[in-house]
DRENKOL-865508 format. One record per residue (C-alpha): residue in one letter; chain; z, x, y. Coordinates in steps of 0.1 Angstrom, whole numbers, plus 5000, padded with zeros to 4 digits. Layout:
! DRENKOL-865508
+---------+--------+------+------+------+
: residuo : cadena :   pz :   px :   py :
+---------+--------+------+------+------+
:       A :      A :    Z :    X :    Y :
...
+---------+--------+------+------+------+
***
This chain:
! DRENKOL-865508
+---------+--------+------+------+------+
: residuo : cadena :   pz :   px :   py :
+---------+--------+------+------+------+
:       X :      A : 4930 : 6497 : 6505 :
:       X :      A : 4950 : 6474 : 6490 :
:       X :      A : 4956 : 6483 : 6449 :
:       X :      A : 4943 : 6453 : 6419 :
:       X :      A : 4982 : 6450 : 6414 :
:       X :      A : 4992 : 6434 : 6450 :
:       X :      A : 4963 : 6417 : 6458 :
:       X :      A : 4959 : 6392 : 6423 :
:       X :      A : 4930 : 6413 : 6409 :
:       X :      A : 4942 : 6416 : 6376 :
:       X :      A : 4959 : 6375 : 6380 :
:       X :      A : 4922 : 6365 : 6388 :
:       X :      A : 4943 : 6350 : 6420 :
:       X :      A : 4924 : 6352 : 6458 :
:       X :      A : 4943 : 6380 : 6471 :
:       X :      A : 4953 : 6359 : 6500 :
:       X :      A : 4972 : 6336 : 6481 :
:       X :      A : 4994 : 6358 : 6466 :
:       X :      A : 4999 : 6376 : 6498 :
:       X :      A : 5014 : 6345 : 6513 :
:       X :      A : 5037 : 6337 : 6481 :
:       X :      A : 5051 : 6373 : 6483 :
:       X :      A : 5057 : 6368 : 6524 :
:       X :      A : 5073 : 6333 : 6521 :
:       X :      A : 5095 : 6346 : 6492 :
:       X :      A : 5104 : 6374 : 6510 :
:       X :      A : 5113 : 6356 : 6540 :
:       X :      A : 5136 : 6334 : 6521 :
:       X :      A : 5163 : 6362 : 6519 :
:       X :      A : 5150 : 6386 : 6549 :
:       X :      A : 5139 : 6364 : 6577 :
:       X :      A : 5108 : 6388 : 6580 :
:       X :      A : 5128 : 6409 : 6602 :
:       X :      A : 5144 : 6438 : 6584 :
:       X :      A : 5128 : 6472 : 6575 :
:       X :      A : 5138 : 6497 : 6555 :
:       X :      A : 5167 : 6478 : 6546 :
:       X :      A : 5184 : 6487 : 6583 :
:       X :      A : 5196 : 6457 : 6601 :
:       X :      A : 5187 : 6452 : 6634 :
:       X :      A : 5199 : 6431 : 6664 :
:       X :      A : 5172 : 6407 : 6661 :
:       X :      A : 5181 : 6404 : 6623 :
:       X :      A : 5215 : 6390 : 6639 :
:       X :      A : 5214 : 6350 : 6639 :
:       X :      A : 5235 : 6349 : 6677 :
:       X :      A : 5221 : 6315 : 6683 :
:       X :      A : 5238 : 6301 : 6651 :
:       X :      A : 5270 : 6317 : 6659 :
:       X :      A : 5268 : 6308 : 6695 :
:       X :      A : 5265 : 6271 : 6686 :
:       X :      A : 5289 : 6274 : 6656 :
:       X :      A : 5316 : 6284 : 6681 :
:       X :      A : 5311 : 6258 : 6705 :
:       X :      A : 5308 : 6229 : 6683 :
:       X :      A : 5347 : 6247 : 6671 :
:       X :      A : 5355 : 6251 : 6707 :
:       X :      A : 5347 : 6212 : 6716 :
:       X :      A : 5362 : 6203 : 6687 :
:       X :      A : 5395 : 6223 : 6695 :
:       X :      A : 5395 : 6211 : 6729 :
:       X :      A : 5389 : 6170 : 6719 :
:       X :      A : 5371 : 6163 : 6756 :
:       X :      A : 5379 : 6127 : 6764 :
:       X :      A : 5354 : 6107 : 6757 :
:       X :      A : 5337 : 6092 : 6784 :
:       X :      A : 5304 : 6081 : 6798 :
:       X :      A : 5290 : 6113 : 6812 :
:       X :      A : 5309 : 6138 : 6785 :
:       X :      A : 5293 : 6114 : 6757 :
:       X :      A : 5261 : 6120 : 6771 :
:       X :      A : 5264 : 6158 : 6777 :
:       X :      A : 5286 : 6167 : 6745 :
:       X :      A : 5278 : 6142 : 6718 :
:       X :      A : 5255 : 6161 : 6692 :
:       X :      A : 5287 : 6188 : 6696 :
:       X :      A : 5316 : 6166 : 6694 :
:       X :      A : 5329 : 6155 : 6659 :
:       X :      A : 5347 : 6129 : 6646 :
:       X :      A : 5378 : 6149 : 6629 :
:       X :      A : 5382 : 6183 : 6614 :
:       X :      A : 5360 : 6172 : 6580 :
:       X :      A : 5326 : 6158 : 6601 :
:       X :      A : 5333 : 6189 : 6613 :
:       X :      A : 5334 : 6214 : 6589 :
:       X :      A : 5307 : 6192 : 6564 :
:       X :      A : 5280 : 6202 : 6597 :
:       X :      A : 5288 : 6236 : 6598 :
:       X :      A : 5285 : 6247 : 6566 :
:       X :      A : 5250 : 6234 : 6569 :
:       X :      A : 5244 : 6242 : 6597 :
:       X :      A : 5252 : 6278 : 6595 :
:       X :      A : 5238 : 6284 : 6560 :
:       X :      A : 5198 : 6270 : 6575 :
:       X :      A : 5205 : 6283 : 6612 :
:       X :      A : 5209 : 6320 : 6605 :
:       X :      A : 5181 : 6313 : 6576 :
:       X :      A : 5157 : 6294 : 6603 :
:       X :      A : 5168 : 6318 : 6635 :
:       X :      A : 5155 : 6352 : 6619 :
:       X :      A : 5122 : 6332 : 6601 :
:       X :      A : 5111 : 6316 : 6632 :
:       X :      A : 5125 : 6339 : 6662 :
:       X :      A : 5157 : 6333 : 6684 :
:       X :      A : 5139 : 6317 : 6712 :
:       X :      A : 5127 : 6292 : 6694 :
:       X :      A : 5151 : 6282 : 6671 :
:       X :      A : 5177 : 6279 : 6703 :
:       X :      A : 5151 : 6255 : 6720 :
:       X :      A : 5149 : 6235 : 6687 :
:       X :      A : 5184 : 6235 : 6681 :
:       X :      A : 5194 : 6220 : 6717 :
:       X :      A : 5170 : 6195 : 6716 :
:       X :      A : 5169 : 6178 : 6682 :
:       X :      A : 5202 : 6172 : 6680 :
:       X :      A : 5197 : 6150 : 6713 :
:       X :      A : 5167 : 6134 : 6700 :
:       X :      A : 5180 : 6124 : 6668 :
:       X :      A : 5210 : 6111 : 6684 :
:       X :      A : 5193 : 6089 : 6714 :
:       X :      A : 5162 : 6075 : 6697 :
:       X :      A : 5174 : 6054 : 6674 :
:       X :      A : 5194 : 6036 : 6705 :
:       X :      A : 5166 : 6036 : 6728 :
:       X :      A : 5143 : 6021 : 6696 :
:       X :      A : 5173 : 5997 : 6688 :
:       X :      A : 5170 : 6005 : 6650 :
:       X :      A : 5208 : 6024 : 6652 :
:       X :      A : 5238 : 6027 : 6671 :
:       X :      A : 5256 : 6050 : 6692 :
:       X :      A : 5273 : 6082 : 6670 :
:       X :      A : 5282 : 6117 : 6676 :
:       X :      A : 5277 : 6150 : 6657 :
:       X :      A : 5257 : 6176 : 6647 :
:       X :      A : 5246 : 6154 : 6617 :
:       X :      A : 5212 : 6148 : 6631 :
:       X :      A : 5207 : 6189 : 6636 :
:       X :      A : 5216 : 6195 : 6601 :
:       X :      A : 5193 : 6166 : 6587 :
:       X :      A : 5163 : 6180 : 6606 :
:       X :      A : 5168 : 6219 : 6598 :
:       X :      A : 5167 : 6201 : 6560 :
:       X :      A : 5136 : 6185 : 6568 :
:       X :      A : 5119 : 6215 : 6574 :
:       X :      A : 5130 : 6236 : 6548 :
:       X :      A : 5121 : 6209 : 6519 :
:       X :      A : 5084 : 6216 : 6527 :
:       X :      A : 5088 : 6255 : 6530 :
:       X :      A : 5106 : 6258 : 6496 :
:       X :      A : 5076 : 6234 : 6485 :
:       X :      A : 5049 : 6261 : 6498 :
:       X :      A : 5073 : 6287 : 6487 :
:       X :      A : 5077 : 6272 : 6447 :
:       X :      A : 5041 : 6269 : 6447 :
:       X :      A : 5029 : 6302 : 6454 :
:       X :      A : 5055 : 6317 : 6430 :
:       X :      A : 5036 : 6296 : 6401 :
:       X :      A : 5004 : 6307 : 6413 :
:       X :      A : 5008 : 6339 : 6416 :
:       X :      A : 5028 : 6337 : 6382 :
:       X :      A : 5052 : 6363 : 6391 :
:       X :      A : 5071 : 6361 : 6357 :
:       X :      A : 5096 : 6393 : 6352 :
:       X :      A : 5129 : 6385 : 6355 :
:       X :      A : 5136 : 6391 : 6397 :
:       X :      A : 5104 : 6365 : 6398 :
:       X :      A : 5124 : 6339 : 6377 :
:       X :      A : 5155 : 6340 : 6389 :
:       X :      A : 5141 : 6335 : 6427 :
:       X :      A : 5120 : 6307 : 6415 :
:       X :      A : 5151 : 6289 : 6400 :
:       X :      A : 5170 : 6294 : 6430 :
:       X :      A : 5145 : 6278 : 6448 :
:       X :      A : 5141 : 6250 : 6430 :
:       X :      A : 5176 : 6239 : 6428 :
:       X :      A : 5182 : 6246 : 6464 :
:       X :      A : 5149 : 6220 : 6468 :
:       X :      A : 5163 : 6196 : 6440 :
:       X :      A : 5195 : 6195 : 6463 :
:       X :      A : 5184 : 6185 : 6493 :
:       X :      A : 5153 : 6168 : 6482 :
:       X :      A : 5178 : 6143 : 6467 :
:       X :      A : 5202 : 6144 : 6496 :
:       X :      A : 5168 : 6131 : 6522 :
:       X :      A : 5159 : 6104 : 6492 :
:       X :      A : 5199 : 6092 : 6496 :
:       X :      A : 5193 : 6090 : 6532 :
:       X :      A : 5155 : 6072 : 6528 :
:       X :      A : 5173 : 6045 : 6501 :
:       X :      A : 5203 : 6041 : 6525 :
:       X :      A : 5182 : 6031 : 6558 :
:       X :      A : 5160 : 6006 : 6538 :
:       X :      A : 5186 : 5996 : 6524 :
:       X :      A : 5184 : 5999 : 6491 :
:       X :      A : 5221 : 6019 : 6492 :
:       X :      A : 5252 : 6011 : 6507 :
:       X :      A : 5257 : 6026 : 6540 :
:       X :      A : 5290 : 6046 : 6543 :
:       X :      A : 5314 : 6037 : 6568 :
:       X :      A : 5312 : 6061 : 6594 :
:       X :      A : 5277 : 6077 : 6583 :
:       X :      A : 5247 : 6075 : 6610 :
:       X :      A : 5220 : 6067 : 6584 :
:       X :      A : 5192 : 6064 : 6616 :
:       X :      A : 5204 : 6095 : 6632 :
:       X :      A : 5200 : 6113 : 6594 :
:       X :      A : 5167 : 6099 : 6592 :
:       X :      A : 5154 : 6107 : 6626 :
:       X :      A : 5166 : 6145 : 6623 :
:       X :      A : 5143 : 6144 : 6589 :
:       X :      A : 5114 : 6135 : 6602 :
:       X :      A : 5119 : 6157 : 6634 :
:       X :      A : 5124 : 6183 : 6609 :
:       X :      A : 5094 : 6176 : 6588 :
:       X :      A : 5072 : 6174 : 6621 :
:       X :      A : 5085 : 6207 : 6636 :
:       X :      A : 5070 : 6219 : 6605 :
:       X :      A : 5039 : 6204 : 6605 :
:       X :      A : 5034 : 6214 : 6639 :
:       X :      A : 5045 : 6254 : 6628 :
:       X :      A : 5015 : 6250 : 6598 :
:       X :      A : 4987 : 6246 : 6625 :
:       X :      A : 5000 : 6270 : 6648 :
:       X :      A : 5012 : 6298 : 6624 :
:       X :      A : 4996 : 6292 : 6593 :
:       X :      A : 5016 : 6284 : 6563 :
:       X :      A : 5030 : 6318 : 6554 :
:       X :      A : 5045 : 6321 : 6588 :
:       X :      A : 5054 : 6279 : 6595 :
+---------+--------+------+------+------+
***
C-alpha cells in the first residue's frame, strides 16, 4: 500500500502522475539502474567510452581520406583536434546519460546508425553537402533530451515538489533545457536562413540529427510510455 505522501493524496495529484515525475527525475542523475547506491556493471556507460575512444583513435591515426574510408569512417573522422573535442564533450556528457536510461543495446544501435543517417540524407535529398563528424550524433542525442527535460520540468511543477532538493533539480533542469533549446533554435534560424551559416558548420547534418532525435523519442513515448521514453 502505497502511503498519502508518495502517491499525491495530500497534493490532490493522480498518484500516477507524480509517480512518473519522481521516476523521470530520478532517472536524470541515476539512469534507473543503481540500487542501494552500489554501482553495477550495467550502471557502466561502455558504449560511450567505446565510441569516445575510437572517434580519439581515428582522429590520432588521420586515415587518408578516400572513397571507401569516407564512407566507412565519416561520422568518426574530425576535422582537427577542436571538431573534435567540441563532439565529445557532448557526446560523452548525453551518451553515458542516454546509455544507462535507455539500455546499452539500444543506445549502441542508435548511436551507429544516426550518425550515418544524419550525415547521408541531406546528400541523397540534395538539401546539404558532404561533411564529416560526429556533429549529427550529438545534435540528435540533443533532440531527444529537449523533450525529456520538457516531460521532466513538467511533472516537477505538478507534483509541486517545493523543498529545497526539489528546487534546485528543477533549476538545473531548466537551464540545461534553456541551453540547448536555444542551441536547436540557432540551428532551425541558420538552415532557413534567417542566420549566417558558419564556415565549416553542417547546418543540414545539425538539423537532421534533431529531428532523428526528436523521432527516436516519439517513437520511445508509444512503446515505453513517457516515464520510461
Amino acid at each position: 500500500m502505497v502511503s498519502s505522501r508518495y502517491s499525491g493524496a495530500d497534493r490532490g495529484l493522480p498518484a500516477t502522475r507524480v509517480t512518473v515525475a519522481r521516476r523521470l527525475t530520478r532517472g536524470i542523475f541515476t539512469g534507473y539502474r543503481s540500487t542501494h547506491g552500489i554501482v553495477a556493471i550495467d550502471d557502466i556507460p561502455w558504449i560511450t567510452f567505446a565510441l569516445t575512444l575510437g572517434m580519439v583513435a581515428i582522429h590520432l591515426a588521420s586515415p587518408v581520406i578516400t572513397p571507401l574510408s569516407y564512407t566507412v569512417l565519416a561520422p568518426w573522422m574530425h576535422a582537427g583536434f577542436n571538431h573534435l573535442w567540441q563532439n565529445l564533450l557532448v557526446f560523452v556528457l548525453l551518451g553515458a546519460w542516454i546509455e544507462r536510461r535507455v539500455g546499452w543495446v539500444t543506445f549502441l544501435f542508435f548511436a551507429v546508425m544516426v550518425p550515418y543517417l544524419a550525415l547521408y540524407l541531406p546528400v541523397m535529398f540534395e538539401y546539404g553537402g558532404l561533411s564529416r563528424g560526429a556533429s549529427g550524433l550529438t545534435m540528435a542525442l540533443t533532440g531527444y533530451v529537449i523533450p525529456v527535460l520538457l516531460v521532466v520540468l513538467a511533472g516537477q511543477i505538478e507534483s509541486l515538489e517545493l523543498d529545497a532538493r526539489g528546487m534546485a533539480i528543477g533549476l538545473g533542469t531548466l537551464l540545461v533545457l534553456s541551453y540547448f533549446t536555444a542551441d536547436v533554435w540557432v540551428t532551425i534560424q541558420r538552415f532557413a536562413g534567417l542566420e549566417p551559416r558558419p564556415d565549416g558548420v553542417a547546418v543540414s547534418v545539425h538539423l537532421t540529427g534533431i529531428i532523428l532525435g526528436v523521432l527516436w523519442f516519439g517513437w520511445r513515448v508509444l512503446r515505453h510510455g513517457l516515464a520510461e521514453a
